[in-house]
C-alpha positions in Angstrom: -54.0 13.9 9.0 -50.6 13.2 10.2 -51.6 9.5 10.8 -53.2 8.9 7.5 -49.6 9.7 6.0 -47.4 8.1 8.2 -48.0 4.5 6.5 -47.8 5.9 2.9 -44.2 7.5 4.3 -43.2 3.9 5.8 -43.9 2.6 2.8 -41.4 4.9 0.3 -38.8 4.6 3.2 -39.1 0.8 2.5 -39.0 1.3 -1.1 -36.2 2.7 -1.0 -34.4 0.8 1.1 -35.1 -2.2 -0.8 -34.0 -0.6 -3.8 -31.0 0.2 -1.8 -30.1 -3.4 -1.3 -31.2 -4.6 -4.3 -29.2 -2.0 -6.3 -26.6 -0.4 -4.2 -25.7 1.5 -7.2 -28.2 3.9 -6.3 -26.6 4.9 -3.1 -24.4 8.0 -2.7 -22.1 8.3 -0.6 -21.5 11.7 1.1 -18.1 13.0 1.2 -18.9 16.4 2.3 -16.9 17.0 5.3 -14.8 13.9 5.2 -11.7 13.3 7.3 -9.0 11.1 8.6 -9.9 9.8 12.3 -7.0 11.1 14.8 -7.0 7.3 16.6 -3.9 6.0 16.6 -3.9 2.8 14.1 -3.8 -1.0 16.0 -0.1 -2.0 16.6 0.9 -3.7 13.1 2.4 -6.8 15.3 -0.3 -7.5 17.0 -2.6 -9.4 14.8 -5.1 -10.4 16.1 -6.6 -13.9 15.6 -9.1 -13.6 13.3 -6.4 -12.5 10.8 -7.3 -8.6 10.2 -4.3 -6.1 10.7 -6.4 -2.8 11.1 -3.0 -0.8 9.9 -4.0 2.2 8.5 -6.9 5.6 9.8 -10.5 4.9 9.3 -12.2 7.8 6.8 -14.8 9.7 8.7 -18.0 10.0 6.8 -20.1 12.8 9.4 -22.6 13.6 6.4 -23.3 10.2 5.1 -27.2 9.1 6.0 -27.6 6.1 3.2 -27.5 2.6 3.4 -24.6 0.8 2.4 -25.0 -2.8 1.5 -21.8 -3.7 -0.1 -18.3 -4.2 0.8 -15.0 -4.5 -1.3 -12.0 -6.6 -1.5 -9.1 -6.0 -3.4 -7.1 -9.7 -2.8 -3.2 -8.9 -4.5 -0.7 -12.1 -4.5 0.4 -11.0 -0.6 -2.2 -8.9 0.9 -6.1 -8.9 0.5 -7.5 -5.2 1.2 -11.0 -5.1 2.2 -13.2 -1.6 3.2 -16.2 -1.3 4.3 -19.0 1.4 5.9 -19.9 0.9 9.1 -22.1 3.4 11.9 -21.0 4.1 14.8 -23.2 2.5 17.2 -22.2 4.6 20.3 -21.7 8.3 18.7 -24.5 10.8 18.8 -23.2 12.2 15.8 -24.7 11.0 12.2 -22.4 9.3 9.8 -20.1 6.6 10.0 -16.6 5.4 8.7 -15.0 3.6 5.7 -13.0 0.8 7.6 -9.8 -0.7 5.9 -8.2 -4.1 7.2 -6.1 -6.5 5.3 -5.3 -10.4 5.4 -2.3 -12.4 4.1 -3.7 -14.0 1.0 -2.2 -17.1 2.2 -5.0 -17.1 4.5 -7.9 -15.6 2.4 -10.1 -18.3 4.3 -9.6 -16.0 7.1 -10.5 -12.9 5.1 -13.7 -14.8 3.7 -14.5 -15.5 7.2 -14.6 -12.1 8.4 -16.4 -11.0 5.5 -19.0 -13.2 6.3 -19.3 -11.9 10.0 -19.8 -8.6 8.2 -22.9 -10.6 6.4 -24.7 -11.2 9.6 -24.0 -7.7 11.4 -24.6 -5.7 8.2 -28.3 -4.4 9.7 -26.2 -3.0 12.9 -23.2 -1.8 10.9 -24.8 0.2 8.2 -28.9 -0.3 8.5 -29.3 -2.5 5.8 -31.3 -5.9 6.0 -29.5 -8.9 7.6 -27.7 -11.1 5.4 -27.6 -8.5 2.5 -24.6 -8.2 0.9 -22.6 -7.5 -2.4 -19.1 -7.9 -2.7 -17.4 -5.8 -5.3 -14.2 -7.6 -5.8 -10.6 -6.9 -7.7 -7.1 -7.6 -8.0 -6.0 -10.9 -9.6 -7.5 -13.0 -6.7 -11.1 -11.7 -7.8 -10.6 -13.9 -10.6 -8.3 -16.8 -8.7 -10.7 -17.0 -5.6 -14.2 -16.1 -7.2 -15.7 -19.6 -7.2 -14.9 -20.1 -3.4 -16.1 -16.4 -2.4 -19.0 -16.8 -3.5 -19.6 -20.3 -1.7 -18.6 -19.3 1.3 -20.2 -16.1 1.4 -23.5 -17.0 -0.4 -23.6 -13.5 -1.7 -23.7 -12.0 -5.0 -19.5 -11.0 -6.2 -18.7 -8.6 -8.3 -15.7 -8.4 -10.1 -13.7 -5.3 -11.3 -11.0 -4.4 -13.6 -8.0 -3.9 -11.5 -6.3 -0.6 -13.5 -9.6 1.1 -13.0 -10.1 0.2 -9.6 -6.6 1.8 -9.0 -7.0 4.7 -10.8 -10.8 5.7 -9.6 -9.5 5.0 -6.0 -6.1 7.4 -6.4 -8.9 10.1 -8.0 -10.9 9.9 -4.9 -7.7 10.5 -2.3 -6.4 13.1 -4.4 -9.8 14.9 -4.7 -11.7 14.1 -2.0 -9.7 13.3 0.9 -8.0 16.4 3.0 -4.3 15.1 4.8 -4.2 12.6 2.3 -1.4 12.9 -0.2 1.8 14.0 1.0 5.3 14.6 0.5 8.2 13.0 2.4 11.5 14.3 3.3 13.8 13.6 6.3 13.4 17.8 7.3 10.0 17.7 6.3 9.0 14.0 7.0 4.6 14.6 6.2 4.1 18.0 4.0 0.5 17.6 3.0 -0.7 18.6 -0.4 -4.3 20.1 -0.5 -6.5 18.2 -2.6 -7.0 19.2 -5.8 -10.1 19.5 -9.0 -7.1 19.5 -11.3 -5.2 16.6 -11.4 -4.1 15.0 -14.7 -2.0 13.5 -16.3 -0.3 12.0 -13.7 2.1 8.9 -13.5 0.7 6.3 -10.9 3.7 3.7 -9.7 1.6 0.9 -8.1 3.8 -1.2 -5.7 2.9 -4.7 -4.8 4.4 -8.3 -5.7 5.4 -6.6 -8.8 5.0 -3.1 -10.1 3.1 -1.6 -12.7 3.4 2.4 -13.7 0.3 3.7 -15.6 -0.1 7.5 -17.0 -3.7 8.6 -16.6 -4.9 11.2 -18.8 -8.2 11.3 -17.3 -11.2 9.9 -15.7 -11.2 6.0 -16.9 -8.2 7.2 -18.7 -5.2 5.3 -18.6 -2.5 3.5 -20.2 0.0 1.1 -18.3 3.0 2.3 -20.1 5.6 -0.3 -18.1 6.7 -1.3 -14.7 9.2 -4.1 -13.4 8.8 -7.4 -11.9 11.4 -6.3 -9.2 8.7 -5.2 -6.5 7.8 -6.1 -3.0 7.5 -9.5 -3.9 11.3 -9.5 -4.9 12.1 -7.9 -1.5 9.9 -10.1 0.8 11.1 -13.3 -1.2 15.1 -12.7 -1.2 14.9 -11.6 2.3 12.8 -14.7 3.7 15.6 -16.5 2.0 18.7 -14.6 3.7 17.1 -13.5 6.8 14.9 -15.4 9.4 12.6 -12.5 9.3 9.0 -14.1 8.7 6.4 -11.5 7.8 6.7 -8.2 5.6 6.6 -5.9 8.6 9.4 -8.0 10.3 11.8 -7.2 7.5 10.9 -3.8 8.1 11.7 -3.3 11.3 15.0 -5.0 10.8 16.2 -2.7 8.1 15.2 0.0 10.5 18.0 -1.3 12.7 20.2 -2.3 9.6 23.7 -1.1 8.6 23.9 -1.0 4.5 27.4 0.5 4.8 28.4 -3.5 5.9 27.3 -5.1 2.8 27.3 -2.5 0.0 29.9 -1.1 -2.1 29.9 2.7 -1.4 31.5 5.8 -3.2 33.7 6.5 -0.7 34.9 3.0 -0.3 36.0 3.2 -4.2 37.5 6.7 -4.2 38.4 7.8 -0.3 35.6 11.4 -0.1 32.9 12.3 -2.3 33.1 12.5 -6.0 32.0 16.1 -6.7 32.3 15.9 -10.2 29.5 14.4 -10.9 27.6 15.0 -8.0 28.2 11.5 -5.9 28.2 11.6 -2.1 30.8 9.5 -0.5 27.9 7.7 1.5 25.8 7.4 -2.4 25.7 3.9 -2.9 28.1 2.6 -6.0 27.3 -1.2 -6.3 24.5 -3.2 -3.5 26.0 -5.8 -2.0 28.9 -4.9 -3.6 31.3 -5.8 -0.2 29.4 -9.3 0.6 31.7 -10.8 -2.8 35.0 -9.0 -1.2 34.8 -10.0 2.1 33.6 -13.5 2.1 36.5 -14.6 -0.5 38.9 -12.9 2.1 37.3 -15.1 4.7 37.6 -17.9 2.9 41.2 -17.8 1.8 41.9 -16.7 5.5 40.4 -20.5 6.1 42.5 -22.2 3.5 46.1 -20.4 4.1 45.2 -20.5 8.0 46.4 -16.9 8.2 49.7 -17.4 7.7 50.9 -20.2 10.6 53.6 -22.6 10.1 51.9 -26.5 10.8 51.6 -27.3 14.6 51.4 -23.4 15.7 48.9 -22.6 18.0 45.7 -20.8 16.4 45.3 -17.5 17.7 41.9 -15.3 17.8 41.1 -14.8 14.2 40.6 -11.4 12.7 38.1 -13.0 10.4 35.8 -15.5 12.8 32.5 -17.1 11.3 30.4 -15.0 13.6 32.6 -11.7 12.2 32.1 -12.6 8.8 28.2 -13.3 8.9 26.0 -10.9 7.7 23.8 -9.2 9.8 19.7 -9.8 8.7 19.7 -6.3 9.7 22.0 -5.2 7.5 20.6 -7.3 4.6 17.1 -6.1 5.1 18.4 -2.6 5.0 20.6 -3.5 1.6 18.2 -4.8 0.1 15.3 -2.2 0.7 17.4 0.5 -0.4 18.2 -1.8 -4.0 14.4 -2.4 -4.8 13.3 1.5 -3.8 16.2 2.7 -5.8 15.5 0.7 -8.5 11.7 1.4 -8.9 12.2 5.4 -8.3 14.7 5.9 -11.0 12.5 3.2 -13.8 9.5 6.0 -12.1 11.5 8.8 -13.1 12.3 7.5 -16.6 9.1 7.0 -17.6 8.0 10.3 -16.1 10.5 12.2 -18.3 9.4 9.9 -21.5 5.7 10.4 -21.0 6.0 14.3 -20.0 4.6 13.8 -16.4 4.8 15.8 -13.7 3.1 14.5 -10.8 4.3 11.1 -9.5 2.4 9.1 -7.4 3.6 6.0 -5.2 0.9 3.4 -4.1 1.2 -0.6 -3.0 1.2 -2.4 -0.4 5.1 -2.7 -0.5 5.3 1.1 1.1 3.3 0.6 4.1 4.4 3.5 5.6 7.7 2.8 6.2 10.0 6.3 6.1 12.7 4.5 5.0 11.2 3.7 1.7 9.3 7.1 1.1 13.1 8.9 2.0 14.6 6.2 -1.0 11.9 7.1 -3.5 12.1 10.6 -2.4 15.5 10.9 -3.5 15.3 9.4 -6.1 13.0 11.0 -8.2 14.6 14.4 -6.6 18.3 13.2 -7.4 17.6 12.4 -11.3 15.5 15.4 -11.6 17.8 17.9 -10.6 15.0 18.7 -7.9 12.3 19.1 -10.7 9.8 16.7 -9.4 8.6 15.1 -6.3 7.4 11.9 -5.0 3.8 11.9 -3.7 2.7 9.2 -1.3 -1.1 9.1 0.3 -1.8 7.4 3.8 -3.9 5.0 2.6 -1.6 3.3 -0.1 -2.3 0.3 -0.1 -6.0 0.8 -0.4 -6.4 2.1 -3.4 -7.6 -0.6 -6.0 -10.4 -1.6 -2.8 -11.7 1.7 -2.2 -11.6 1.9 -6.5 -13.9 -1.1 -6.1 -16.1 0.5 -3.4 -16.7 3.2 -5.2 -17.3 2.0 -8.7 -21.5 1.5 -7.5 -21.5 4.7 -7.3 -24.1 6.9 -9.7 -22.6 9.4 -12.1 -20.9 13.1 -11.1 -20.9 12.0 -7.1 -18.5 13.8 -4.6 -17.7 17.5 -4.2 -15.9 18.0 -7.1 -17.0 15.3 -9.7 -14.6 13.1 -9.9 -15.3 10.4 -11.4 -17.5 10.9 -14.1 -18.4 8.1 -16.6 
């Protein structure tokens, strides 16, 4: 008897898998028991050939059986973000991972390339057919680079709305995810918040080239109610000007090392200590850059007066040499980091108080992780809220509008609390 049903079996597993491919709407993905893997990330200079930066923790899926036949790419004007599922091959254990890599848009021919690796290993990745593959695609390069994904990749692309992309990936971390959303502080540097069924409103400050802030009221909720086109783009730009720094993450690490106190204008430079009347720090900065205009007219008037010598006296060692009165990069990177983040956390805070929002988000590429831009935001939102409101910040930032698209084939009331209902 067993053997008389076996082929009617095979045949509503194939049904379904072909109805799987064919409308990977249908699949749900299985978020019960999800968690952040414990590896340790690939080193973020180390990039390897085919263009991926694997920078941020893989999502363990343990309860997730399905197939997955799609993949997502959100392509930004400096970074496309791309997840997808993938088994793992040598575990015993069932499951798999949601994988997140990005490319340097100036090279999305490399992104398409791997993409299209992902085409031919998608039966050993997630046990769908080979060569079967959707593409659910966002962000403005969706639109810019559609004509050319879809040649290259010979695959079906979808494109989504980029605010709702955003939004339904921010609703998944915040949900879904434990170890996820966190608050920074140099004592308390990763406090996690448990996630949470009851989440809006809630103010979402998305960082990229620009930045946009949007209150969400609810599920496909949302209104972008401003933002400022002084973003990460500003930073990388200005800095590959004054700086020989040539990626994002080498401007990082150089403001690491950087000394702002050389190039701005600080309290304490203006009145001698603190001033405690109105709550300023001596080491609060007063104007950025604020010393560069000082110093280099000193140098130069140093260079027309020649210090002071009568003609034909010898030149003595200069208190003000060229190599004294360059800037450090360092320093510059560190300036300038500390203008942008300052900049965008108190516009954050602003529209916070107008709109009546507690809960402040921070997402974008432009964060990456980087301490010293979580402790600027940080403070900032605490500072101008008299310690009324906090910065959140979520581990995988810069991955929300591509896990947004990943998730929008979902069916209706998926996940363990429901998140994203239509």
């Amino acid at each position: 008897m067993s053997h008389s049903r076996r082929p009617i079996l095979q045949e509503r597993t194939n049904s379904l898998l072909d109805e799987t491919i064919l409308s990977p709407g249908a699949v749900n993905i299985n978020v019960q028991g999800a968690f952040i893997v414990d590896e340790v990330a690939s080193n973020r200079e180390n990039r390897p050939e085919d263009g991926a930066l694997h920078d941020t923790r893989d999502i363990r899926l343990p309860n997730h059986k399905a197939v997955v036949s799609h993949v997502a790419l959100d392509i930004g004007g400096s970074l496309a973000k791309l997840v997808f599922f993938s088994r793992e091959l040598d575990s015993k254990e069932l499951g798999g991972r949601l994988n997140f890599l990005n490319f340097e848009t100036d090279r999305i021919d490399q992104c398409f390339q791997f993409v299209h690796q992902l085409k031919s290993k998608q039966q050993t990745l997630n046990g769908s057919r080979p060569g079967e593959l959707c593409v659910m695609a966002t962000g403005g390069g969706a639109y810019k680079y559609y004509d050319e994904m879809k040649k290259v990749l010979g695959v079906e692309v979808l494109r989504e709305d980029e605010m709702e992309c955003l939004i339904m990936g921010l609703d998944f971390f915040i949900t879904e995810i434990p170890r996820e959303v966190f608050t920074y502080a140099d004592l308390d540097p990763m406090h996690f918040e448990e996630p949470r069924a009851n989440i809006y409103p809630y103010l979402l400050v998305n960082i990229g080239s620009g930045v946009s802030m949007v209150k969400v009221s609810g599920p496909r909720k949302f209104e972008r109610i401003g933002g400022t086109s002084l973003g990460g783009g500003t930073l990388w730009g200005l800095l590959s000007l004054l700086t020989g720094a040539r990626t994002f993450d080498d401007m990082l690490a150089m403001a690491d090392r950087g000394d702002n106190a050389t190039v701005d204008m600080l309290v304490g430079d203006i009145y001698g200590t603190d001033y405690t009347k109105v709550g300023l720090k001596t080491g609060t900065i007063a104007s950025s850059f604020g010393k560069v205009f000082k110093m280099k007219r000193q140098g130069e008037s140093d260079a027309e007066d020649g210090s002071g010598l009568s003609n034909g006296d010898p030149q003595p060692p200069s208190a003000y040499s060229d190599q004294d009165r360059a800037f450090a990069p360092e320093d510059i990177s560190r300036s300038l980091l500390y203008a942008v983040s300052n900049n965008i956390g108190q516009i954050a805070y602003l529209q916070s108080e107008k709109h009546e929002l507690e809960h402040i988000y921070f997402g974008g590429s432009f964060i990456r992780g980087h301490r010293q831009t979580m402790n600027t935001l940080s403070y900032a939102i605490k500072f101008w809220s008299n310690g009324k409101k906090k910065a959140y910040f979520l581990r995988h930032e810069g991955y929300l509008g591509s896990v947004g698209a990943f998730l929008k084939r979902q069916p209706r009331n998926w996940g363990r609390r429901n998140s994203f209902e239509e």
